[in-house]
C-alpha positions in Angstrom: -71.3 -56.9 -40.7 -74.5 -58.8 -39.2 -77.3 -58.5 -41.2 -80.4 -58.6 -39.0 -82.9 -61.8 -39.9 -85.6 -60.2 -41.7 -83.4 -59.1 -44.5 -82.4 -62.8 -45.2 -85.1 -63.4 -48.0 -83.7 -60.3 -49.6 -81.3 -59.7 -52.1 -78.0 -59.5 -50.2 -76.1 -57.3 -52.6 -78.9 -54.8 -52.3 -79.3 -54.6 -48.6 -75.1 -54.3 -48.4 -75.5 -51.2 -51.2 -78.3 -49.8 -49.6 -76.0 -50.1 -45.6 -73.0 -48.8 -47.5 -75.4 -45.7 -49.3 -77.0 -45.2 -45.3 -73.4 -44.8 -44.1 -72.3 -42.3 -46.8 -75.4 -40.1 -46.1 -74.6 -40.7 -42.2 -71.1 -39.3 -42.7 -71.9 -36.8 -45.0 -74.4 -35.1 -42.1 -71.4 -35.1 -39.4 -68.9 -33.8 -41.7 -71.3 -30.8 -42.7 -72.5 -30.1 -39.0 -68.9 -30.1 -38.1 -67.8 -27.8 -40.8 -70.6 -25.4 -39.9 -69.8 -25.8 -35.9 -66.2 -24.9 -37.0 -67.3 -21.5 -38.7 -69.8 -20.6 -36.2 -67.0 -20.9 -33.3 -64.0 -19.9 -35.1 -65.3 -17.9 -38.2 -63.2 -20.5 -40.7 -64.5 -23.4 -42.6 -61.5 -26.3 -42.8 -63.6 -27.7 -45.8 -63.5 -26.7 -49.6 -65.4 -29.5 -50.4 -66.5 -33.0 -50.0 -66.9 -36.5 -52.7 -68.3 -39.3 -52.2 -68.8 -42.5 -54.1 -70.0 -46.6 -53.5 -67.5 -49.3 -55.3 -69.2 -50.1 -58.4 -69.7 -54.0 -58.9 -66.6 -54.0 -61.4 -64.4 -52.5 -59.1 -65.0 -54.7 -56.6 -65.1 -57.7 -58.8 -61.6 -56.6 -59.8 -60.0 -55.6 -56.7 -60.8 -59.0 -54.8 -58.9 -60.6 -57.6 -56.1 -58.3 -57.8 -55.7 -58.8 -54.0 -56.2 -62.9 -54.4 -59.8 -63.6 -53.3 -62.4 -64.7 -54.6 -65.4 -62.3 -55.7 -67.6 -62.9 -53.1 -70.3 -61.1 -50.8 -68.6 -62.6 -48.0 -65.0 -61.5 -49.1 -66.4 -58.4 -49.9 -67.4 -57.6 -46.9 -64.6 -59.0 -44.9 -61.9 -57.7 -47.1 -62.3 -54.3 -49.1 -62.4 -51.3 -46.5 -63.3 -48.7 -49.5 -66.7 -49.9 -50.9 -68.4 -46.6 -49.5 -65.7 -44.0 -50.0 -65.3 -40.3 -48.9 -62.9 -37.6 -49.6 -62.4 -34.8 -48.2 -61.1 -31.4 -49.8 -59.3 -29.0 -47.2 -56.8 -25.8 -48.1 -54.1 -26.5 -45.4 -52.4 -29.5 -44.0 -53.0 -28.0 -40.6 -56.7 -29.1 -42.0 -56.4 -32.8 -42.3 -55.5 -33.5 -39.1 -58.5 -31.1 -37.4 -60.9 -32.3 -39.7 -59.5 -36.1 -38.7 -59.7 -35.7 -34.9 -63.0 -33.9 -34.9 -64.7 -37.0 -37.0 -62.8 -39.7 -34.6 -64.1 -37.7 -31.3 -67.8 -38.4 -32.7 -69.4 -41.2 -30.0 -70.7 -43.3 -32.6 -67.6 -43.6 -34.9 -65.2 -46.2 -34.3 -61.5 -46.0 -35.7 -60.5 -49.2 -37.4 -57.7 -48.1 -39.3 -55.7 -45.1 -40.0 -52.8 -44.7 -43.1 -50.7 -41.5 -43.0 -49.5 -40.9 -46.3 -48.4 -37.5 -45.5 -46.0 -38.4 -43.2 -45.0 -41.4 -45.2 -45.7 -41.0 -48.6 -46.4 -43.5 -51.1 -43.1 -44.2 -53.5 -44.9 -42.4 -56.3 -45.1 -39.2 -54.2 -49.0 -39.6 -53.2 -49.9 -37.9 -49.8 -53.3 -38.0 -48.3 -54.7 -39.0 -44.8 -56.8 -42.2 -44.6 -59.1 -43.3 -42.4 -61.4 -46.7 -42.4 -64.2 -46.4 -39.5 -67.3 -47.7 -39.1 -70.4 -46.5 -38.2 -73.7 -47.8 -37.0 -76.6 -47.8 -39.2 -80.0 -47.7 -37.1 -82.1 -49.9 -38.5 -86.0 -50.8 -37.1 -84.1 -54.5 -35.9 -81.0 -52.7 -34.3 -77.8 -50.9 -35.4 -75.7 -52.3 -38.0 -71.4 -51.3 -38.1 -70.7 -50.1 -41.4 -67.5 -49.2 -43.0 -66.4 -46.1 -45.2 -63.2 -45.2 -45.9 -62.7 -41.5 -45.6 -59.2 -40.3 -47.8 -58.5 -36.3 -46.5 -56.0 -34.2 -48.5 -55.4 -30.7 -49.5 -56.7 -28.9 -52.8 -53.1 -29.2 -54.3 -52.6 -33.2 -53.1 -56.0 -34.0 -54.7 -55.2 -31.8 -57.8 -52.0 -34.3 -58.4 -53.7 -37.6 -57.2 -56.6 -36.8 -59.8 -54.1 -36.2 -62.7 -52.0 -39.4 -61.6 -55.1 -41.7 -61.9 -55.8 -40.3 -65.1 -52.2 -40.4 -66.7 -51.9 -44.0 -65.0 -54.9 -45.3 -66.4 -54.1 -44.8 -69.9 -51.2 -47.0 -69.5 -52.8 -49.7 -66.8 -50.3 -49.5 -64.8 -47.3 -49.4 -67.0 -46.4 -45.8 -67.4 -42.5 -45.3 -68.9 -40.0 -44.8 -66.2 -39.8 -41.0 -67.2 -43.3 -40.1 -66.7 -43.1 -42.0 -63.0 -40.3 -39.4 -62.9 -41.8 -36.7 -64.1 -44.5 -37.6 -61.8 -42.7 -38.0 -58.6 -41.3 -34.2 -59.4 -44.7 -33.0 -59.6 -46.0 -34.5 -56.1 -42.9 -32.7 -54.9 -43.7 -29.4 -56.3 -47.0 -29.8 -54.7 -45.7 -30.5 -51.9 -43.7 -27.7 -51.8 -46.8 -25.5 -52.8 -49.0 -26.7 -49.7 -45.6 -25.6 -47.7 -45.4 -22.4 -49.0 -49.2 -21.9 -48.5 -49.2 -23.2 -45.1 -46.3 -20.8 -44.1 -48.4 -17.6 -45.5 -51.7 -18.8 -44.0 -50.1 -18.4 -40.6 -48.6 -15.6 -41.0 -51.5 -13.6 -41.7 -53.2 -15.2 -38.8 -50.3 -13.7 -36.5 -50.7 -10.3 -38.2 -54.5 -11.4 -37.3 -53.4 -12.0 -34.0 -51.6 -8.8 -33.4 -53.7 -6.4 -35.0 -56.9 -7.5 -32.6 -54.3 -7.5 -29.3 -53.1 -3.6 -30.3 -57.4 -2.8 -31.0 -57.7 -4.2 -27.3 -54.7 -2.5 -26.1 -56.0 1.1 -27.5 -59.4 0.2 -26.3 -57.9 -0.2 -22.3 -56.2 2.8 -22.8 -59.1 4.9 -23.8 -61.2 3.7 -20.8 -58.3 4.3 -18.4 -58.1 8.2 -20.0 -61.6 8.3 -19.8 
């Protein structure tokens, strides 16, 4: 990330917050046009809702060290891909990966990284579809590439993840085997649940499907008899 020369005499962790805010509100417009383009066009909204959130300085202090580096703008930069995060809240699988191609078609965003945890899911049983891309942040100097990473799961997978932080951050870390366990069960009865839902979801569309072909059907046959 190339900050342009005017902002040099500026405080550099302020100008990064206020790129990484820019491209939150950026991403936040394209998501919401594209929801809306998606009702208007097939009468269906992929989205329940969407978070999103910038790294507090603690966070980012301690992840650089987790991960080995020191906690530096620079490494900052360079290193964390989640500093401006977004999730995204959809009701089927089927979902994710719509909602995943329509935002990677955009002109302006550029794919930098992609981690499918649904089809390979974390050891703990997490699932959810991540995407780091950056995005250009027009400034009055010139553009300036900004990441966000952009997590997209189902209501049930975020229902789990959210309990799983919660549960794993009473314990740091160190949760007894049999809650892991008892853990792992749950992500698998979620899954299970987004399976089931998926499965009923299109069945009603094909009962959808073949209710409108009959209406069209019955409509050419009363224009033939009239």
């Amino acid at each position: 990330m190339a900050l342009p020369k005017r902002y040099e005499a500026i405080d550099e962790w302020k100008t990064l917050m206020f790129l990484y805010d820019s491209a939150l509100r950026e991403i936040n417009t394209k998501i919401e046009i594209l929801n809306n383009e998606f009702l208007h066009v097939h009468n269906y909204n992929p989205i329940e809702h969407v978070k999103s959130r910038i790294k507090s300085a603690e966070s980012i202090v301690k992840k650089l060290k987790r991960d080995g580096h020191e906690a530096t703008v620079d490494n900052m930069v360079k290193y964390l891909n989640d500093i401006a995060g977004i999730r995204i809240i959809c009701s089927f699988t089927s979902d994710i990966y719509k909602i995943a191609d329509m935002i990677s078609n955009q002109s302006d965003v550029k794919v930098l990284m992609i981690k499918n945890y649904i089809a390979n899911p974390k050891p703990n049983g997490y699932k959810s579809y991540h995407m780091v891309v950056s995005i250009p942040i027009f400034l009055s100097d010139g553009p300036v590439d900004t990441k966000v990473e952009i997590q997209i799961r189902t209501i049930a997978m975020d229902f789990w993840a959210s309990l799983e932080h919660k549960i794993y951050y009473k314990f740091e870390g160190k949760a007894p085997a049999y809650i892991s366990e008892e853990l792992k069960e749950c992500a698998d009865m979620v899954n299970m649940l987004d399976e089931r839902m998926l499965s009923l979801n299109e069945a009603i569309k094909a009962l959808e499907e073949k209710e409108r072909e009959e209406q069209e059907a019955e409509e050419k046959r009363r224009q033939k008899e009239a």
